[in-house]
C-alpha positions as CSV (number, residue, x, y, z in Angstrom):
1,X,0.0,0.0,0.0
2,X,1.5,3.3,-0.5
3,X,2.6,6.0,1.8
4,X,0.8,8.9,1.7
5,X,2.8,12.2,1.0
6,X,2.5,14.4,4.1
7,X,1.0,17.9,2.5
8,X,3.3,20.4,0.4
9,X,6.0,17.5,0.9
10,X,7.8,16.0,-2.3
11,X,9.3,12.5,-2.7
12,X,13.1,12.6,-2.5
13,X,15.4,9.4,-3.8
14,X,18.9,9.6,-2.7
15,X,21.9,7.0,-2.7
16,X,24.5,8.2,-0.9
17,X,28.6,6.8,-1.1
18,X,31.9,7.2,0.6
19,X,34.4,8.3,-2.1
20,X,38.4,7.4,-2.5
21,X,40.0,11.0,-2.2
22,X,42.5,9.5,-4.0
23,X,40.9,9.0,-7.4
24,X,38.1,11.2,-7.2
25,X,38.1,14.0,-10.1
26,X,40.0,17.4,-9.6
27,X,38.0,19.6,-7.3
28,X,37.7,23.5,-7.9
29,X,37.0,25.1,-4.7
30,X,36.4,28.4,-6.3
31,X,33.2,26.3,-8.5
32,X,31.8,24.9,-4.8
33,X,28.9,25.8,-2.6
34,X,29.5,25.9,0.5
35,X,26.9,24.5,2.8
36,X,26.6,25.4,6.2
37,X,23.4,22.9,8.0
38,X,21.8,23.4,11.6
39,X,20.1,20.1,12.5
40,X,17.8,21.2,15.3
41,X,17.9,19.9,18.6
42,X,14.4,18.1,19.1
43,X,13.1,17.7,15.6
44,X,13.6,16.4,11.8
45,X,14.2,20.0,11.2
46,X,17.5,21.7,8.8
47,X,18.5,25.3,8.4
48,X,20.3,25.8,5.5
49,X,23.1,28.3,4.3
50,X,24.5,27.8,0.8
51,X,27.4,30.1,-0.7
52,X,28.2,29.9,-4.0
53,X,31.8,30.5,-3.7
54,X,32.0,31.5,-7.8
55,X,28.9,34.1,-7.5
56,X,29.2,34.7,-3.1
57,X,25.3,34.2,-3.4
58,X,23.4,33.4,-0.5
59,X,20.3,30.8,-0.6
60,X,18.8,30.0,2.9
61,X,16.4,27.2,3.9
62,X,14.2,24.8,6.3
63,X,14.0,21.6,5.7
64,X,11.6,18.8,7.2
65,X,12.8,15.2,6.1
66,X,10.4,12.8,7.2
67,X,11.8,9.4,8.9
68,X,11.5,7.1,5.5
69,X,10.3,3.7,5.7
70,X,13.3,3.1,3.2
71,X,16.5,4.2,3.5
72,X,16.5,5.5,-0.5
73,X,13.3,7.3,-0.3
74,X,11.5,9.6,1.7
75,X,9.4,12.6,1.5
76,X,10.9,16.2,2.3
77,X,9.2,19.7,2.2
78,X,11.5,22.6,1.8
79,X,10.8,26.5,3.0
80,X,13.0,29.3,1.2
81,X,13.5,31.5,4.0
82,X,15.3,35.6,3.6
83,X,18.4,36.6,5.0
84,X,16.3,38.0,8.2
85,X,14.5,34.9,8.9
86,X,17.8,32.6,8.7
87,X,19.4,34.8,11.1
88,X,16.4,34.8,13.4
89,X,15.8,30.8,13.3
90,X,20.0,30.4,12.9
91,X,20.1,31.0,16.7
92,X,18.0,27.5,18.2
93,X,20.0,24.8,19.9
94,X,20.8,22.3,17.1
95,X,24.4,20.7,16.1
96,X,25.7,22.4,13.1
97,X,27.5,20.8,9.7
98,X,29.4,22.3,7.2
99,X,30.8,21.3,4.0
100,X,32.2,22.2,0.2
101,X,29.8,20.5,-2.2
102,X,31.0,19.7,-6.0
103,X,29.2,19.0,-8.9
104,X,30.5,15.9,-11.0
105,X,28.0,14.7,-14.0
106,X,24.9,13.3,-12.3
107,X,26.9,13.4,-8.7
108,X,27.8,15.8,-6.0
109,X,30.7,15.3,-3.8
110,X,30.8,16.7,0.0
111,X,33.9,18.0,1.4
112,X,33.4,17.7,4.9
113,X,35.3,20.5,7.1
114,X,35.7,20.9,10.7
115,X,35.6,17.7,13.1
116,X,35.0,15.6,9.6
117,X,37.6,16.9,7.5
118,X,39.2,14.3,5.7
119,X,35.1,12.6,5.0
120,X,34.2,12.7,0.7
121,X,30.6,11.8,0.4
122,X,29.3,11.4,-2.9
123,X,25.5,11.5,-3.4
124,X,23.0,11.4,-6.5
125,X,19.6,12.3,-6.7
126,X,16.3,11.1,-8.6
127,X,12.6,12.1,-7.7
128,X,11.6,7.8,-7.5
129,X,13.6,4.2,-6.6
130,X,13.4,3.0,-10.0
131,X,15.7,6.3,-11.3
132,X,18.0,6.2,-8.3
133,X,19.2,2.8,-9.5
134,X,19.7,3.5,-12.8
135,X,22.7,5.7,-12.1
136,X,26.0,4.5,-13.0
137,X,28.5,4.5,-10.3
138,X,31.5,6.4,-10.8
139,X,34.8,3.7,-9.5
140,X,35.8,7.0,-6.8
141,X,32.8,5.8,-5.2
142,X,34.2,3.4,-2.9
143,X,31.1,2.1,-0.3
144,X,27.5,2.6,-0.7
145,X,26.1,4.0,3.0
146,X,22.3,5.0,1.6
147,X,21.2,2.4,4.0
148,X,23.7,3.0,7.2
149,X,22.0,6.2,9.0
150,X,25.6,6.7,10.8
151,X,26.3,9.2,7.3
152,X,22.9,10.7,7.5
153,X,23.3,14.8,8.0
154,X,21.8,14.6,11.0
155,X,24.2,11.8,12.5
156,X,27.3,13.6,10.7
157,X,26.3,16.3,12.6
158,X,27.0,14.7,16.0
159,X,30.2,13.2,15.0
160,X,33.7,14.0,16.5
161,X,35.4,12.8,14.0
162,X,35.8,11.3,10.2
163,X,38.1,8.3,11.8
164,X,35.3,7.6,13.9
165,X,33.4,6.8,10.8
166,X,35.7,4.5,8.5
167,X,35.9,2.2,11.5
């Protein structure tokens, strides 16, 4: 029986990897966004700041991911919020995220910074299950993790370090 889509929410299919620094594709950090998350404490909840680091355009959101009954796909409404209403929500309790995300063909590659420096993520994106599978994995993707919620944002968010992770 199918799900029902919680109102003014979309359908989002997403298979996430860890990627070989080693052989992934030269990286222009001048071409990145730079993504700066707030998980909030208490909640499904994401504030988002992206930078394009080409343009130094600003783009802030809140998220709601609803916990999926499948690790690929779950529904997710987004909110485009102004510079005024990021900075008033920006201050809630909440562990924060940031990263330097690439686009490569169908793929974009996180740069973790901070505590997770060192982490490469790669993800790619379709709107259904059947589409998500259909893309072809690029050999600098090392490990799918779509079904280990240890590399969800949420859970990146509350770790202390990328070593922890490649245990």
């Amino acid at each position: 029986m199918p799900v029902k889509l919680p109102k003014y929410a979309h359908w989002v299919a997403e298979r996430r990897f860890l990627v070989d620094a080693g052989s992934v594709p030269a990286l222009d950090p001048g071409r990145a966004r730079r993504i700066e998350d707030l998980y909030v404490d208490g909640g499904r909840l994401r504030l988002r700041r992206t930078t394009d680091l080409a343009t130094g355009e600003m783009t802030y959101k809140l998220a709601k991911k609803y916990a999926p009954d499948n690790p690929l796909i779950g529904p997710m409404t987004n909110l485009y919020l102004s510079a005024e209403e990021y900075e008033v929500l920006s201050v809630l309790p909440g562990k924060r995220l940031s990263k330097l995300r690439h686009k490569v063909g169908a793929f974009t590659i996180d740069v973790f910074e901070g505590a997770l420096e060192g982490l490469l993520t790669a993800e790619c994106e379709a709107t259904n299950r059947m589409a998500a599978m259909k893309f072809d994995v690029p050999g600098w993707c090392v490990r799918e993790v779509t079904d280990e919620v240890e590399y969800t944002g949420a859970r990146l968010a509350l770790a202390t370090s990328a070593q922890d992770l490649k245990a």
